[in-house]
C-alpha positions, 0 to 999 in steps of 0.5 A: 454506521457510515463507514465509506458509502458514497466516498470517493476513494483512489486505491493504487496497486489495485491490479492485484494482491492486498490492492485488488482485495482493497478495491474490491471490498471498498467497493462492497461497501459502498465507497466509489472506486478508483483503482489505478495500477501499470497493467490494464489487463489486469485492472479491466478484470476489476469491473471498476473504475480504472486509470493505467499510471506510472505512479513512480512519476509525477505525471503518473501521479496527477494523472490518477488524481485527475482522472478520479477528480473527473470522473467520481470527485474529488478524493476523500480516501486515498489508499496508497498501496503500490510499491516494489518488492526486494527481491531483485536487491543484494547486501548494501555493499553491493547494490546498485544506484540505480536499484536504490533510486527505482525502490525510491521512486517508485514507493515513496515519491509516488506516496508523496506526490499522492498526498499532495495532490489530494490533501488540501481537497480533503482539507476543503471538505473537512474529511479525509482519509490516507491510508498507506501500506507499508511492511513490518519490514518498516520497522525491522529490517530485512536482509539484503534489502537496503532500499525496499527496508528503507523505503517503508521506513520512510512511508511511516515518516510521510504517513505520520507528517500528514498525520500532524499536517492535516489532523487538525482538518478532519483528515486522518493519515495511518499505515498498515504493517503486513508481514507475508502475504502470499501476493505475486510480489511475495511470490517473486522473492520466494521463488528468488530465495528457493533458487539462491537455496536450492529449495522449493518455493513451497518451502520457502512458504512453509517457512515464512508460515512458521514465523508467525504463532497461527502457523500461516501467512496473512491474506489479502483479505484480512489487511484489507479490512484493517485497510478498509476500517481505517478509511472508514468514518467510524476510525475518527479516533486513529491518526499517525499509527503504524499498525502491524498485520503479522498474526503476532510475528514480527515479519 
């Protein structure tokens, strides 16, 4: 099996969390590794590759495609696994604009302008492969969270439009659905719930941990092997899926 050796692959939000365990296993496995994030402190601990963007901006967007572009070749997987959490939204009554159009920009601009900076490459080289890391929060939607809900709602419409774009041209498009996933972004909004409740954030752990049958939340690791198969050349077969990580709970 090929799987993704000597593949050019960009992965966003590689500083830490899901993106960091992506870069890393990608890497393992033979693919050459572009990781891009906000903070270079933490992306010069990768010992790979790197570019520091604002993928919230266009700049920011055709700064890491051309830097990778430069400096590995034109991109064959792009993993777009940045975003913004909600732990800073309220009820829908009382969000602000401004909250709204940050989560916009931020998880689904920057995916757009990815996409599109790198398909018609893959289209040229008869290869392709997007992943996109979206939330099971992309299809039930949580509370007091009107922009972040949406937002991963909408990368599932993206990510099912290059599907149908740019299927017929060896290029595939899919998402991954993780439910908890104790990252620094999760931990932001445990520590925000434990506040507003008046409990620890160990409980709020414990209590995300018992949504789901195995008693535990997802790793890193584990969505970013689902990640990695579906960059890989032997997931030909799979184009415009959703596919939820949540060991069997609906978070």
């Amino acid at each position: 099996m090929s799987g993704v050796k000597g593949r050019v692959a960009l992965v966003t939000g590689a500083g830490r969390g899901i993106g960091r365990a992506t870069a890393n296993l990608l890497e393992k496995r033979g693919a050459r590794v572009m990781a891009v994030a906000r903070s270079e402190n933490e992306l010069r601990t990768l010992g790979l590759d790197y570019v520091v963007a604002d993928l919230g901006t266009h700049e920011g967007c055709a700064l890491a495609v051309k830097e990778t572009q430069d400096r590995l070749g034109p991109v064959e997987i792009l993993v777009c696994n940045h975003g913004i959490g909600s732990a800073h939204e309220r009820v829908i009554w009382e969000q602000e604009p401004e909250i709204w159009r940050e989560t916009m920009r931020i998880n689904l601009d920057g995916p757009y302008l990815l996409s599109k900076a790198v398909v018609k490459d893959m289209i040229e080289l008869g290869y392709g492969r997007l992943v996109f890391t979206s939330s099971t929060a992309g299809q039930v939607a949580e509370y007091a969270g009107s922009a972040y809900n949406s937002s991963k709602h909408g990368l599932l419409g993206l990510m099912r439009s290059v599907a149908q774009d740019a299927g017929p041209h060896g290029v595939t498009s899919n998402a991954v659905l993780p439910g908890w996933v104790r990252t620094e972004m999760a931990e932001t909004s445990a520590k925000a719930e434990a506040e507003l409740r008046g409990i620890s954030t160990d409980d709020v752990w414990e209590e995300r941990a018992a949504l789901y049958p195995a008693g535990r939340v997802v790793s890193p690791e584990e969505v970013a092997e689902l990640i990695a198969f579906l960059a890989s050349e032997e997931s030909s077969g799979v184009n415009g899926e959703a596919i939820t990580i949540a060991l069997g709970g609906i978070w």
